[in-house]
C-alpha atoms as a printed R data frame, in Angstrom:
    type eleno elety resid chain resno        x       y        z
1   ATOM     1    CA   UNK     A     1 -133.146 -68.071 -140.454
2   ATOM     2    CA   UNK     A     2 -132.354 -64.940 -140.327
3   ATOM     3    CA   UNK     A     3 -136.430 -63.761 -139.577
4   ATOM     4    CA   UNK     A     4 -136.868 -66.274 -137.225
5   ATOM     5    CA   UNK     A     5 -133.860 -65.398 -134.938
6   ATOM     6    CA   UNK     A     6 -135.648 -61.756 -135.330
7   ATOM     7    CA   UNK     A     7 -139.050 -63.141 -134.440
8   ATOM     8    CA   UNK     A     8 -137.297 -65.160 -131.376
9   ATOM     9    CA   UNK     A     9 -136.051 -61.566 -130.055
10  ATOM    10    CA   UNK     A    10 -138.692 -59.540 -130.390
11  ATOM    11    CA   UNK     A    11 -141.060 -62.529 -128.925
12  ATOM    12    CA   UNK     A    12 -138.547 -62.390 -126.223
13  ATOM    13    CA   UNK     A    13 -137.994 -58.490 -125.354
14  ATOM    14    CA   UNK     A    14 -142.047 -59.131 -125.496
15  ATOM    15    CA   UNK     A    15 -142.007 -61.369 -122.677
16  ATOM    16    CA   UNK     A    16 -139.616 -58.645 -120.650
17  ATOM    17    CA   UNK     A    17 -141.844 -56.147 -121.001
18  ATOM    18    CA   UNK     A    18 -144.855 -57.677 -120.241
19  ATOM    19    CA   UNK     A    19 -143.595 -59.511 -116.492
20  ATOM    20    CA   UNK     A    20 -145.362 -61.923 -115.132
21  ATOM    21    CA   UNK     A    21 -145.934 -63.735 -112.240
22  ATOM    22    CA   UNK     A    22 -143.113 -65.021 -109.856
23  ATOM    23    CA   UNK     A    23 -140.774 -67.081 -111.753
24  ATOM    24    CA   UNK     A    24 -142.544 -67.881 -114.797
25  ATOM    25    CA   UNK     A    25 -141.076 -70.053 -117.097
26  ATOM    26    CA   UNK     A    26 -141.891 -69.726 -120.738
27  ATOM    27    CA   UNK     A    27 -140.161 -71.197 -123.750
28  ATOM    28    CA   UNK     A    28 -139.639 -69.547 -127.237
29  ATOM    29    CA   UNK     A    29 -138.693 -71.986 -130.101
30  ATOM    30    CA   UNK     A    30 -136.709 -71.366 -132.525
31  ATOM    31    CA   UNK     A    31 -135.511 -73.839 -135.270
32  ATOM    32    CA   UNK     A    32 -132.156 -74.220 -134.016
33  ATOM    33    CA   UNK     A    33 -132.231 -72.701 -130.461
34  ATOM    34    CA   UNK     A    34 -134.439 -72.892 -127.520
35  ATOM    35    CA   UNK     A    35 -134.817 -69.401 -125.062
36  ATOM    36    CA   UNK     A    36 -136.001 -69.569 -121.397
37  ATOM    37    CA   UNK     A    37 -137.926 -66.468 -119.987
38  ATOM    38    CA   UNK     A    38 -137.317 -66.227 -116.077
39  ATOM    39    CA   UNK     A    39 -139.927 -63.958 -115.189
40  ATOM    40    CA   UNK     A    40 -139.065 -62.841 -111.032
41  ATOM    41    CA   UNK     A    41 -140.865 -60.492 -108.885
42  ATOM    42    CA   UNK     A    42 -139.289 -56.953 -108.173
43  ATOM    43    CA   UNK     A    43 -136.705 -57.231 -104.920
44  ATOM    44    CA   UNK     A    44 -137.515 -55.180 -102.331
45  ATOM    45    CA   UNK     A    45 -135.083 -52.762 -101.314
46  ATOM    46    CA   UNK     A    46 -134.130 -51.673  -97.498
47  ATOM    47    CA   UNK     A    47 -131.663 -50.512  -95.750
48  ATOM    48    CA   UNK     A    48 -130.195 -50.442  -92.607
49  ATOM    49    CA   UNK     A    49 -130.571 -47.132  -90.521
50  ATOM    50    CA   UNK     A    50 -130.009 -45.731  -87.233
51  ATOM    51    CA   UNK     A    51 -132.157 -42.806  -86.032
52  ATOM    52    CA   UNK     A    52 -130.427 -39.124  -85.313
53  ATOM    53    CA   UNK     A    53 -133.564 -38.610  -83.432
54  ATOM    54    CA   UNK     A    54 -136.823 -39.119  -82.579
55  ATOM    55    CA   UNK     A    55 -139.338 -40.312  -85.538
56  ATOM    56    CA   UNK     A    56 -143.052 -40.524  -85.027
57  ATOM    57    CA   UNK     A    57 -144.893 -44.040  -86.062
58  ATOM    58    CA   UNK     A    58 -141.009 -45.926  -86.951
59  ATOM    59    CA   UNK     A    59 -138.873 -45.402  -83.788
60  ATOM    60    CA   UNK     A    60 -136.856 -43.605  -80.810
61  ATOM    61    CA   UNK     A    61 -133.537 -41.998  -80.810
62  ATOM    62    CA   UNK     A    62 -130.581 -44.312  -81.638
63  ATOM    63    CA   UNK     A    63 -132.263 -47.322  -82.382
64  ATOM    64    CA   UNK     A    64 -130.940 -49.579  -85.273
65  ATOM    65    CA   UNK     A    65 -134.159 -50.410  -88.452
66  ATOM    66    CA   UNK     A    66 -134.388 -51.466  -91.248
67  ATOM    67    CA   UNK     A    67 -136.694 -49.317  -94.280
68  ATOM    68    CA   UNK     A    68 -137.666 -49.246  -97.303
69  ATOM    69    CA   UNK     A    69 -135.014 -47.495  -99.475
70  ATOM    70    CA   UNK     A    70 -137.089 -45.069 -100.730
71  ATOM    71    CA   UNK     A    71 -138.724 -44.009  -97.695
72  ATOM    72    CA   UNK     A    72 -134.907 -42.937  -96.011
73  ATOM    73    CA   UNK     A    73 -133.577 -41.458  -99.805
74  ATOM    74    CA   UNK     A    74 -136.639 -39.093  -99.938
75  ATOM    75    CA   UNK     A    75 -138.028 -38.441  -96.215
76  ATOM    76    CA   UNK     A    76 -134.955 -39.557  -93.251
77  ATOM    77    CA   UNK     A    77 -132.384 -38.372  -95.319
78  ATOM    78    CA   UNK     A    78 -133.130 -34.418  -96.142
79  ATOM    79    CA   UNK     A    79 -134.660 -34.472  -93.099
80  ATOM    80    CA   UNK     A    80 -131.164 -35.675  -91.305
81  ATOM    81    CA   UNK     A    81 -133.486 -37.832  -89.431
82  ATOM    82    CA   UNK     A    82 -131.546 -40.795  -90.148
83  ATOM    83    CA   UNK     A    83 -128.350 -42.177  -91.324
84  ATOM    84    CA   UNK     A    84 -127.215 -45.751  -93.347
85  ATOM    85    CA   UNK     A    85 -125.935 -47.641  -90.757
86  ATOM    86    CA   UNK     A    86 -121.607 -48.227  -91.507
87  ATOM    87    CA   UNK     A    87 -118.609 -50.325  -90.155
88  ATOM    88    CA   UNK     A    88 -117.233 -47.267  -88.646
89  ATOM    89    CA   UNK     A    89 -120.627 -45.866  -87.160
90  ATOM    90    CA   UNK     A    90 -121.123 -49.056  -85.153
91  ATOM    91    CA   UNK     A    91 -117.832 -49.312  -83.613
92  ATOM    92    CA   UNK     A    92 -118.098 -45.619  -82.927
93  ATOM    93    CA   UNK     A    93 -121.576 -46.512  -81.405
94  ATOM    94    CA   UNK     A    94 -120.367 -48.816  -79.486
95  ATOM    95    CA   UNK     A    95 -117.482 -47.073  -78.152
96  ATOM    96    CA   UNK     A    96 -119.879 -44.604  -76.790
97  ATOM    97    CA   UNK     A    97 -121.820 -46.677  -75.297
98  ATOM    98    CA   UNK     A    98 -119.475 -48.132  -73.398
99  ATOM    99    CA   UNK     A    99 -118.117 -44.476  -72.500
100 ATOM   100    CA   UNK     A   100 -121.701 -43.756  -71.054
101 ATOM   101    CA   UNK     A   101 -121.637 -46.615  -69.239
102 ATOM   102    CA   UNK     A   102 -118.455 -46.200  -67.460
103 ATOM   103    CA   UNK     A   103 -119.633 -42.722  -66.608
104 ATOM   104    CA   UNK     A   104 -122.575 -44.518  -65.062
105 ATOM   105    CA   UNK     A   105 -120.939 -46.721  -63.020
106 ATOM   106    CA   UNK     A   106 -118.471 -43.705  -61.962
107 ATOM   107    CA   UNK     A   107 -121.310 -41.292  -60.823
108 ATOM   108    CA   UNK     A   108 -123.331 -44.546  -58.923
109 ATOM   109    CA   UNK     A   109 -119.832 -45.135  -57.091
110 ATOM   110    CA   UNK     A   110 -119.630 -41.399  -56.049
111 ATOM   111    CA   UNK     A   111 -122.974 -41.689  -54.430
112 ATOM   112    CA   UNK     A   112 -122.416 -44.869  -53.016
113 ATOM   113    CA   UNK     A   113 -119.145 -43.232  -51.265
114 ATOM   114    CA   UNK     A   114 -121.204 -39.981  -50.358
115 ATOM   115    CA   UNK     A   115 -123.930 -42.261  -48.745
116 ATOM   116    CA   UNK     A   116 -121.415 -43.791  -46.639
117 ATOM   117    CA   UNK     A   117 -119.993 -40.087  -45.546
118 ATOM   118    CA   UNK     A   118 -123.573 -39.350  -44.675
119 ATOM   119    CA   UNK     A   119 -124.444 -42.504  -42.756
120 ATOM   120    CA   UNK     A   120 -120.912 -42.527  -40.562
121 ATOM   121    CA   UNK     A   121 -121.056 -38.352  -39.149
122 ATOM   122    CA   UNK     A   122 -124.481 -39.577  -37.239
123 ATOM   123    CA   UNK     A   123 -127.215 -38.029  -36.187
124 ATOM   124    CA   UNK     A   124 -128.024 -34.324  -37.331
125 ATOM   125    CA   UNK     A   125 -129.190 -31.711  -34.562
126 ATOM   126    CA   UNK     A   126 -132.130 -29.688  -35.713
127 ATOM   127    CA   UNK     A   127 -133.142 -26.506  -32.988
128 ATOM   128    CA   UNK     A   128 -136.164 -25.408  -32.540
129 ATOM   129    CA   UNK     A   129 -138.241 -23.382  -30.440
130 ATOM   130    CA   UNK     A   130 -140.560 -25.950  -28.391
131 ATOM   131    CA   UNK     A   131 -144.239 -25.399  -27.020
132 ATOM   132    CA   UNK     A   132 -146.012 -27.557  -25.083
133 ATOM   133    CA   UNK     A   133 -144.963 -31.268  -24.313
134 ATOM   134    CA   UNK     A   134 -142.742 -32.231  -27.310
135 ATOM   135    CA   UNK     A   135 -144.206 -30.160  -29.596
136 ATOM   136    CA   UNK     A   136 -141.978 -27.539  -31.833
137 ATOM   137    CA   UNK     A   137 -143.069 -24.477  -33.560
138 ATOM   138    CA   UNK     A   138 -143.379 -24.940  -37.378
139 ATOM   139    CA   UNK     A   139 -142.048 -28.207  -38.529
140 ATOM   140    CA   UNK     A   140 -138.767 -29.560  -39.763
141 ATOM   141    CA   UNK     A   141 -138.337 -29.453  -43.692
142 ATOM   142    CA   UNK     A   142 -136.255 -30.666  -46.253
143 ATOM   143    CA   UNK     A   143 -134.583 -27.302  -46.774
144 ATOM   144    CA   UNK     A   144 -133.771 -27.126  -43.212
145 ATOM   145    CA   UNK     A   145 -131.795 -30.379  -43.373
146 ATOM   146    CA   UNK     A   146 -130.085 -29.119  -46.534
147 ATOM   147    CA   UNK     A   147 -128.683 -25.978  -44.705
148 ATOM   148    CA   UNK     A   148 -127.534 -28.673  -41.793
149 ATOM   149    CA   UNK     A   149 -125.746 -30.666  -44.172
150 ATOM   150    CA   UNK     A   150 -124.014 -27.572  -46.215
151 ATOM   151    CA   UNK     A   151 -122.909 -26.162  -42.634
152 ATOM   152    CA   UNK     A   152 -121.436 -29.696  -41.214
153 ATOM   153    CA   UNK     A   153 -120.102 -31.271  -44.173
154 ATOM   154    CA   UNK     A   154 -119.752 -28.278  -46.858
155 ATOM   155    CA   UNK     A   155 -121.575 -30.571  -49.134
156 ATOM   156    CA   UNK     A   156 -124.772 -29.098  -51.144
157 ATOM   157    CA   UNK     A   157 -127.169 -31.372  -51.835
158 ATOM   158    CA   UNK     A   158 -130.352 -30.942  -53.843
159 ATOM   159    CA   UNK     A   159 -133.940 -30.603  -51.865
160 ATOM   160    CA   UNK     A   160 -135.715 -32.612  -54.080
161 ATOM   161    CA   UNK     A   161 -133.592 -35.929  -52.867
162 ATOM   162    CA   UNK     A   162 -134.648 -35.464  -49.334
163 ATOM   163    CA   UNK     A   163 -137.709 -37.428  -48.146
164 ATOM   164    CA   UNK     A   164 -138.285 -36.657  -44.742
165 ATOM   165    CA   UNK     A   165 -141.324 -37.603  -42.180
166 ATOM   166    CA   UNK     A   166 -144.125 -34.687  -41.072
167 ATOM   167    CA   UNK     A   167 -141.794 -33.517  -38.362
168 ATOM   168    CA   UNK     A   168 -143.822 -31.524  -35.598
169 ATOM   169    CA   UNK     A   169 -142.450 -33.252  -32.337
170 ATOM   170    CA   UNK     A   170 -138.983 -33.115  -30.999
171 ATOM   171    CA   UNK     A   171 -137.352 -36.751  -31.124
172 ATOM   172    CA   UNK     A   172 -135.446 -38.677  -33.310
173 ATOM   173    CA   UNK     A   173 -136.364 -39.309  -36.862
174 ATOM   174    CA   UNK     A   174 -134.941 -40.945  -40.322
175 ATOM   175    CA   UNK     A   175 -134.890 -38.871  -43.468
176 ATOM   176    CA   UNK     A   176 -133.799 -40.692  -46.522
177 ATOM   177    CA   UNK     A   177 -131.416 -39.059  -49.534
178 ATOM   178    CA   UNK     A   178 -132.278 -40.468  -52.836
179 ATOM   179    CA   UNK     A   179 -128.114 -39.803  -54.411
180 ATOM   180    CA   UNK     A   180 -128.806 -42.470  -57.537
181 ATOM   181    CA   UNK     A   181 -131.334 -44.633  -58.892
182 ATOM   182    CA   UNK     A   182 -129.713 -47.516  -56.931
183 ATOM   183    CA   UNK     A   183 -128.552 -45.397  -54.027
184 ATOM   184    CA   UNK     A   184 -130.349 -44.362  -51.133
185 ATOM   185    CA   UNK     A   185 -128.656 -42.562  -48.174
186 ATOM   186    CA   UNK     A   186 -130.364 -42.850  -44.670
187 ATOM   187    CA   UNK     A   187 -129.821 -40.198  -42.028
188 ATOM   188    CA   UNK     A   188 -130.689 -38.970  -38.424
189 ATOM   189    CA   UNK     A   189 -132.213 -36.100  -37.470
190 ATOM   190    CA   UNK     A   190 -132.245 -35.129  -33.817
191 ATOM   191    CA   UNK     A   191 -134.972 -32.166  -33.492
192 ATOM   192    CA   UNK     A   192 -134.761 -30.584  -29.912
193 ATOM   193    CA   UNK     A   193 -136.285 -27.492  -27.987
194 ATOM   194    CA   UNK     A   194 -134.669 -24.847  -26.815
């Protein structure tokens, strides 16, 4: 009895060692006792990650994955690439978020209020020196209404936000101050002779 429970084990750490397919069922007999053999296929591992930055071919900044376990232990990790993905990170996460987004919404109402200060003083007055007809020396630039605007309101404003018309003639024109994404500013410009 004594052989066969031997012969049952070793049959059986055989089995163990060998695998087999997915969930393989194999029975060794004994006299007295019956064994089942489960063979299962290996689990594959992942975890959960979020990027520190950038990672060519698996992802952007911030963004929430899942990967293979041994891919973040021996490449994201030492790297600092990545980090495992906690209770605490995603609250913290998301209390960020929402911080950006407030600040957002704060800097879009500050341009909505300076587009409304722009569109209420009127109509800018540009001189110039005139030639013939309504024509004007040179033409009117962005710069030039820049300087208007820091002299009137003692505001500075950035050239590259100003999108004005080829102005060669005197007259009355729109320029148009890009302040936010979502906020545009429309102004007059009166150019005149002198």
């Amino acid at each position: 009895m004594a052989t066969a429970t031997v012969t049952a084990a070793s049959t059986l750490s055989w089995l163990h060692s060998f695998g087999g397919t997915q969930n393989e069922t194999t029975k060794v007999a004994d006299k007295n006792r019956v064994f089942v053999v489960f063979a299962q296929k290996k689990a594959k591992k992942t975890r959960k990650i979020i990027l520190k930055e950038d990672v060519e071919y698996l992802g952007k900044k911030g963004q929430l994955l899942d990967v293979k376990a041994g891919y973040f232990r021996n490449y994201l990790l030492p790297t600092g690439k990545a980090q495992i993905i906690t209770s605490s990170l995603l609250k913290e996460m998301k209390m960020e978020e929402e911080r950006i987004e407030a600040e957002k919404q704060r800097v879009k109402e500050e341009a909505q209020q300076l587009a409304l200060i722009f569109e209420t003083v009127g109509a800018f007055k540009v001189k110039r020196k005139g030639g013939k007809g309504k024509q004007i020396f040179g033409s009117v630039t962005a710069q030039d209404l820049v300087d208007i605007i820091k002299a009137q309101l003692q505001r500075d404003v950035d050239k590259r936000i100003v999108f004005l018309p080829e102005i060669r003639e005197t007259g009355e024109y729109v320029a148009e101050l890009k302040l936010h994404p979502e906020v545009t500013a429309r102004v007059r410009v009166n150019v005149y002779a002198n």
